[in-house]
N, C-alpha and C positions, 0 to 999 in steps of 0.2 A: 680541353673541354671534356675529352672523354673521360679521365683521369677524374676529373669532380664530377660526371655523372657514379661515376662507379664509386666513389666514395661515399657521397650521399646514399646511392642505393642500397650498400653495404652498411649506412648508417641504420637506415630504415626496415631492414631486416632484423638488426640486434635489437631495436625498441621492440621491448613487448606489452602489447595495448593487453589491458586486463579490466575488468569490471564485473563487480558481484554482480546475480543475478537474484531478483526478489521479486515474490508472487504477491498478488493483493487478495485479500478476501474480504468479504463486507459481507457482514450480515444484518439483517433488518430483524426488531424483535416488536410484536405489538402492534403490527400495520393488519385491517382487515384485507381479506381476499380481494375484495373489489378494487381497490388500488392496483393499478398495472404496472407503470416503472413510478419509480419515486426521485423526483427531481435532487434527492438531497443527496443520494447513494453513488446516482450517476456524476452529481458535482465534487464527490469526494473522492471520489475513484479519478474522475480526470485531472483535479488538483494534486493526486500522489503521481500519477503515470507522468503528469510534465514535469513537476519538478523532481525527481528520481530519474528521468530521461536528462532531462536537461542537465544533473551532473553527472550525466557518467555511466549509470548506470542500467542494465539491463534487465528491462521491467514486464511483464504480464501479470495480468488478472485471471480469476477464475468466475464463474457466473456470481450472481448475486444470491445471497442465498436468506430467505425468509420463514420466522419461525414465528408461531403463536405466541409463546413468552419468553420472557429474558431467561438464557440458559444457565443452571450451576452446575458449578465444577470445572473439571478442565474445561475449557474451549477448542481444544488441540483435536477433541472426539470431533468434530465438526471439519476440520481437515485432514486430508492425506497426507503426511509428511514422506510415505513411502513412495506414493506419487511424485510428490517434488523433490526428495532425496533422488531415486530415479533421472528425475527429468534435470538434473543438475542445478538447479535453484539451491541458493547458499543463505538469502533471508527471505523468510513468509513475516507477514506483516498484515494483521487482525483489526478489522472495522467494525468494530457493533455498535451498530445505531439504535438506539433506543426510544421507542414510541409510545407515548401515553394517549395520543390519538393519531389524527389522519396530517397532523400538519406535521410541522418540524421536531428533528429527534431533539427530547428533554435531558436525555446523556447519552454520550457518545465516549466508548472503552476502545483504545487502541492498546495492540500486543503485538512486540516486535519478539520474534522466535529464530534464534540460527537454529540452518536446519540439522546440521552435525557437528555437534552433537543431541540437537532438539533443547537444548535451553534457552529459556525465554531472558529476553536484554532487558525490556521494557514493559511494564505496564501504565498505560495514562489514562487519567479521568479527564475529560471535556465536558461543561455543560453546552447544552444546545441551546444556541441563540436563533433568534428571528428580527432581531432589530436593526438590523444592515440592510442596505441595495443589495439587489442581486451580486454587482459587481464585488460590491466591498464584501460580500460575504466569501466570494471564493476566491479573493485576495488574502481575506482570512486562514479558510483552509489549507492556500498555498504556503501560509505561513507556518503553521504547525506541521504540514508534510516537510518544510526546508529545518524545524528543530527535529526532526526524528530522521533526518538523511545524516547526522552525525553517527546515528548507530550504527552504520553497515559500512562495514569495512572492509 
């Protein structure tokens, strides 16, 4: 019996458990001041953190970050990559939600970035819907975060 404890244990030492780590950002462009949290930012954020948790991998976010209009040019100006280069984070991964008014975003730009060397894997265009349940709608989301968890390896 001790003989297959000590084998197993020596099993368990040689596996080595690995998983990227990938930051979220979400930014909101076009919502007024008076709006406090936006139900769609926080349902988008918890739809990447469980399914990126749930396979594997090792997930934070950064605050939500809210701008008067939709930003050109890089996007990259808008996060720290020396910050998460630093903090060992291997993909950042870009939410900008898009608002023509106070209700649901009308497009929604995801941008998947390794962070070393800093190039970008993926760029997606989403339109924003509102014609789902609550439910179905962050079944949705869940769905397009599990087609962008192939990017990170």
């Amino acid at each position: 019996m001790k003989k297959v404890f000590i084998v197993l244990f020596g099993l368990f030492l040689t596996l080595k458990a690995e998983g990227s780590m990938v930051s979220f950002y979400l930014i909101e462009t076009g919502l007024s001041e008076s709006v406090n949290d936006n139900q769609f930012a926080v349902q988008w954020e918890n739809a990447f953190m469980d399914v990126f948790f749930d396979g594997g991998l090792i997930v934070s976010n950064a605050p939500v970050l809210r701008l008067a209009n939709k930003p050109s040019g890089d996007i990259l100006r808008y996060v720290n990559m020396n910050d998460a280069r630093n903090a060992g984070i291997d993909f950042v991964i870009i939410g900008q939600l898009d608002f023509t008014h106070n209700g649901a975003p009308s497009d929604i730009t995801f941008f998947i970035y390794q962070v070393t060397p800093g190039e970008k894997i993926l760029e997606r265009h989403i339109p924003g819907r509102t014609t789902r349940s609550a439910r179905e709608e962050y079944e949705y989301m869940k769905a397009i975060a599990r087609g962008f968890i192939t990017y990170i390896h």
